[in-house]
C-alpha positions in Angstrom: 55.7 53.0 108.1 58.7 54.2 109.6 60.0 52.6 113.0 61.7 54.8 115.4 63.6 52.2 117.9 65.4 52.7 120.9 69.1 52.3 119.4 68.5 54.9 116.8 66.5 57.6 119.4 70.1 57.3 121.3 71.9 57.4 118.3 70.2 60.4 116.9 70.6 61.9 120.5 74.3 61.4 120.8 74.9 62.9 117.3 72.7 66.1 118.4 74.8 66.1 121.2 77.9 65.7 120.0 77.4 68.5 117.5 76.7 70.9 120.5 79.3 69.9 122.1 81.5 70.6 118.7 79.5 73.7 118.4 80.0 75.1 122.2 83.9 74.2 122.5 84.2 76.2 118.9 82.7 79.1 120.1 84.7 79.0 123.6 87.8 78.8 121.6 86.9 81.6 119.7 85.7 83.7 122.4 89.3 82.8 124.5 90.9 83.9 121.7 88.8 86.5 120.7 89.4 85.6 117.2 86.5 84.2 114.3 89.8 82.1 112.8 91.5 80.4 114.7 92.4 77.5 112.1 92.1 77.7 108.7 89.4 75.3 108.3 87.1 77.8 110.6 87.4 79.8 107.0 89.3 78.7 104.0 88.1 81.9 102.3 88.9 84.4 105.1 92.3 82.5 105.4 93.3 83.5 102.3 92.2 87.2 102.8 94.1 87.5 106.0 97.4 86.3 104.6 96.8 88.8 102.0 96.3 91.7 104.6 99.1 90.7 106.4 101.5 90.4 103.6 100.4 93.7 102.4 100.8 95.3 106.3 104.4 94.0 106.3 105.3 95.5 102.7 103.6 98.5 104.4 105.7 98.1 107.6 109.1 97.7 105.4 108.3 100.5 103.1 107.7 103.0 106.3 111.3 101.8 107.8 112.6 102.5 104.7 110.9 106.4 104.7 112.2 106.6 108.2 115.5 106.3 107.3 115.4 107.9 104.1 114.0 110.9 106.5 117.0 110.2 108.7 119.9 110.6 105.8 118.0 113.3 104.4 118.2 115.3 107.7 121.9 114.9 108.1 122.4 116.0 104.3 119.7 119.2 105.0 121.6 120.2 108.0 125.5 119.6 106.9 124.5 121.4 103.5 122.7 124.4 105.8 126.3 124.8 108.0 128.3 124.4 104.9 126.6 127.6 103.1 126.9 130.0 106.5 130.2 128.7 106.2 130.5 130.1 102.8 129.0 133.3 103.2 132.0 133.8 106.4 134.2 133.1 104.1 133.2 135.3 101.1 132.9 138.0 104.0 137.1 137.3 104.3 137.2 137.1 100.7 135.9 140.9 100.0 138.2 142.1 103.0 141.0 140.9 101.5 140.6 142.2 98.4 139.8 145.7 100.4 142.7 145.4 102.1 145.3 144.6 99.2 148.9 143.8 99.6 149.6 146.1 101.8 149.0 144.2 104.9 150.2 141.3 105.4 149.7 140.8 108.4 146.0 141.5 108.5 145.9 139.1 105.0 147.7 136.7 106.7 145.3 136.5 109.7 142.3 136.1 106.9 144.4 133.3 105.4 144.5 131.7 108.6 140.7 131.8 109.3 140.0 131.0 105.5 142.3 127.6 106.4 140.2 127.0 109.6 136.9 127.2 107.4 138.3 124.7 104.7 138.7 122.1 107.7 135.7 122.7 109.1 134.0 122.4 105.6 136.1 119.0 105.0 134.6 117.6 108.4 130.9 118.7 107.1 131.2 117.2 103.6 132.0 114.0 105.7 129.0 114.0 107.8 127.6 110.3 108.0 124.3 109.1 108.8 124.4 105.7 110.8 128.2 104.7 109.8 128.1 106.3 106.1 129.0 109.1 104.7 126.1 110.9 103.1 128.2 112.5 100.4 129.9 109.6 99.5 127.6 108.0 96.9 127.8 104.1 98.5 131.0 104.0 99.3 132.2 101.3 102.1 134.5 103.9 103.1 134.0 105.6 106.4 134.9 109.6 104.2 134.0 110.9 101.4 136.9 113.4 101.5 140.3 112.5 102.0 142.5 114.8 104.3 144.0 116.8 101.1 140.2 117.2 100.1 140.2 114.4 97.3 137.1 113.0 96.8 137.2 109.2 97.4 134.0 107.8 97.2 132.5 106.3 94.1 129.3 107.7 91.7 126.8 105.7 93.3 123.4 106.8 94.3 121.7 105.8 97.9 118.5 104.7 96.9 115.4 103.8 99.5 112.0 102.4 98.2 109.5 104.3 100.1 106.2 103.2 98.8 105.0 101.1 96.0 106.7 102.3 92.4 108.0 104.8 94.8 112.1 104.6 95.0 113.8 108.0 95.9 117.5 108.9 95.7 118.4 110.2 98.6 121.8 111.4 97.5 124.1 112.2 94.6 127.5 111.9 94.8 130.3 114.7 96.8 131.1 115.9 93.5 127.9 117.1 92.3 127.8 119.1 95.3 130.9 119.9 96.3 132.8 120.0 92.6 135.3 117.2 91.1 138.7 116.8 92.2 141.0 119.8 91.2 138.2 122.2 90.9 135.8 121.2 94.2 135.5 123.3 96.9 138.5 123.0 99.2 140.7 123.0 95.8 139.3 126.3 95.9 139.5 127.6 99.5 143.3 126.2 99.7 143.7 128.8 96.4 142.0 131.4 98.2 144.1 131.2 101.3 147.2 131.5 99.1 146.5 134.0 97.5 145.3 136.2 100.7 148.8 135.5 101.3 150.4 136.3 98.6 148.1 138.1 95.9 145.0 139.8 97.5 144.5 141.3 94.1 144.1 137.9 92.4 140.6 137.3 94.3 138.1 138.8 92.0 138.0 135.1 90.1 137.8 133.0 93.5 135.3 135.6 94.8 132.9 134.2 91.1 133.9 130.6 91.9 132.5 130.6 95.3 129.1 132.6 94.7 129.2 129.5 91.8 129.7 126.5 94.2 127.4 128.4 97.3 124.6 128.3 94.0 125.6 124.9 93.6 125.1 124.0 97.4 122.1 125.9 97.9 120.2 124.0 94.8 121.5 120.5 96.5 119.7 121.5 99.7 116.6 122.7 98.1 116.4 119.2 96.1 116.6 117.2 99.7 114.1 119.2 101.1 111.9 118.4 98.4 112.7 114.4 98.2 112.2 115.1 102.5 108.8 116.4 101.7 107.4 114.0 99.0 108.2 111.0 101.6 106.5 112.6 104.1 103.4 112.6 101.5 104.1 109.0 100.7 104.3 108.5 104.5 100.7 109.9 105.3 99.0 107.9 102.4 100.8 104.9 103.8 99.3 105.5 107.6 95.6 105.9 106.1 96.2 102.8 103.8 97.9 101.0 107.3 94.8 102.0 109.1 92.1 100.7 106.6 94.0 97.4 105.9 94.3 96.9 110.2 90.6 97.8 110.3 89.8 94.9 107.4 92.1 92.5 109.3 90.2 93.0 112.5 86.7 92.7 110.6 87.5 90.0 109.2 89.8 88.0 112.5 88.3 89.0 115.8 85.1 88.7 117.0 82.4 90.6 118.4 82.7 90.1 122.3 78.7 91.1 123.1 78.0 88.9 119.9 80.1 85.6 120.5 79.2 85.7 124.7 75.7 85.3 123.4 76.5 82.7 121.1 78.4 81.0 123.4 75.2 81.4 126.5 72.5 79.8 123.4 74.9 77.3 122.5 75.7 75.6 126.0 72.0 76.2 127.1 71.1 73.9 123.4 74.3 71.7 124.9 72.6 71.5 128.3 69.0 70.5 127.0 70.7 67.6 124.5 72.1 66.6 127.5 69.0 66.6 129.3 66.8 64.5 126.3 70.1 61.9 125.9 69.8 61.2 129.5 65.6 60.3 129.2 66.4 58.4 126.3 68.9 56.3 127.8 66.4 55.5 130.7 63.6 53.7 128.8 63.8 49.9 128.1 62.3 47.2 127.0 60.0 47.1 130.3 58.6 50.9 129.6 57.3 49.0 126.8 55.7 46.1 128.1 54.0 47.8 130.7 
């Protein structure tokens, strides 16, 4: 037959209300906290997870600073490569009145040579647009150009390259010469020929007039392929906010609590806490005389 004494009622009483005690103080951590974890023995499983959320919500977080500023460059190039070509057609505008006018005015030629030179400089200034320090046409250069003053090209072949999304690295750039031509042949090589020869042989146009219409194709193609590397990180952008969303929502399921839920919890929890309490206290009161009575 199994004896229940006195010492083991109290003992069995103080463990019952130790655990509530244990119990309620858990539960009012996690409601001040207002998370289920709040150590990883609470869930070694769930642990686990949430360091997996999180490190996939910071590669997340990197990727879309890295589209942001992808976005960034890519504006500077769209818009510099947008002035440069209404530029162009100004200047092919010159072009064709020169070659209307001929050599009999040099005066008039002379004041188109003078506007041509104006548009060169301007053009130099746009092909050495930057974007936060660096110049966008100057592959990944240190340098603060890409053009020199005479219109060299002095940055190197490098490409700018930003990863965006997972297996998703985009160029942003190539390098001045692809879109501006190599030295002795670019652009300004050109527009300095142009202006000398409004100057001296109007006639001489007709092959400068091809070259340009070739380099303004040239241009225009470069600022159709940024707007489409602009657009496909856009697309990478929106899948990363719905993924961002989901893997937030997970975290959340998984980390904080339900306040209506957990306020019950905690109410059953320290009235169970109150009534051990209540039963520890009888217990302690009998002795040896309740007995003998």
């Amino acid at each position: 037959m199994l004896r229940v004494t006195v010492g083991s009622a109290s003992q069995g009483a103080l463990a019952g209300l130790q655990a509530g005690a244990s119990r309620l103080a858990t539960l009012q951590q996690q409601l001040s906290s207002g998370r289920q974890i709040t150590k990883p023995s609470d869930s070694p499983t769930g642990t686990v997870t949430a360091l997996q959320l999180r490190s996939q919500l910071k590669q997340l977080n990197q990727q879309q600073a890295n589209a942001t500023d992808a976005l960034g460059w890519l504006t500077t190039v769209d818009s510099s490569l947008n002035s440069v070509t209404k530029q162009l057609q100004q200047v092919r505008s010159l072009v064709l009145q020169g070659m209307n006018t001929g050599t009999g005015n040099t005066t008039s030629n002379e004041a188109l040579a003078q506007q041509v030179d104006q548009a060169r400089s301007s053009l130099l200034s746009l092909a050495n647009s930057s974007y936060l320090g660096r110049p966008v046409f100057g592959g990944t250069t240190a340098g603060g150009v890409a053009f020199d003053t005479s219109g060299s090209y002095v940055g190197d072949t490098g490409t700018v390259t930003r990863t965006v999304g997972a297996n998703n690295a985009i160029d942003l750039n190539n390098p001045g010469t692809a879109t501006f031509g190599a030295n002795g042949s670019n652009l300004f090589d050109l527009l300095s020929d142009i202006s000398a020869k409004l100057r001296t042989n109007p006639s001489g146009l007709g092959a400068d007039l091809q070259q340009l219409d070739a380099r303004q194709i040239s241009i225009t193609n470069e600022q159709s392929l940024a707007g489409a590397k602009y657009q496909r990180i856009q697309s990478v952008q929106n899948t990363a906010s719905t993924n961002r969303i989901q893997l937030r929502t997970q975290l959340s399921e998984l980390q904080e609590i339900d306040l209506a839920d957990m306020a019950i919890q905690v109410t059953s929890a320290n009235a169970a806490y109150q009534a051990a309490l209540a039963t520890t206290a009888k217990v302690s009161q009998i002795s040896l005389l309740d007995f003998l009575r």
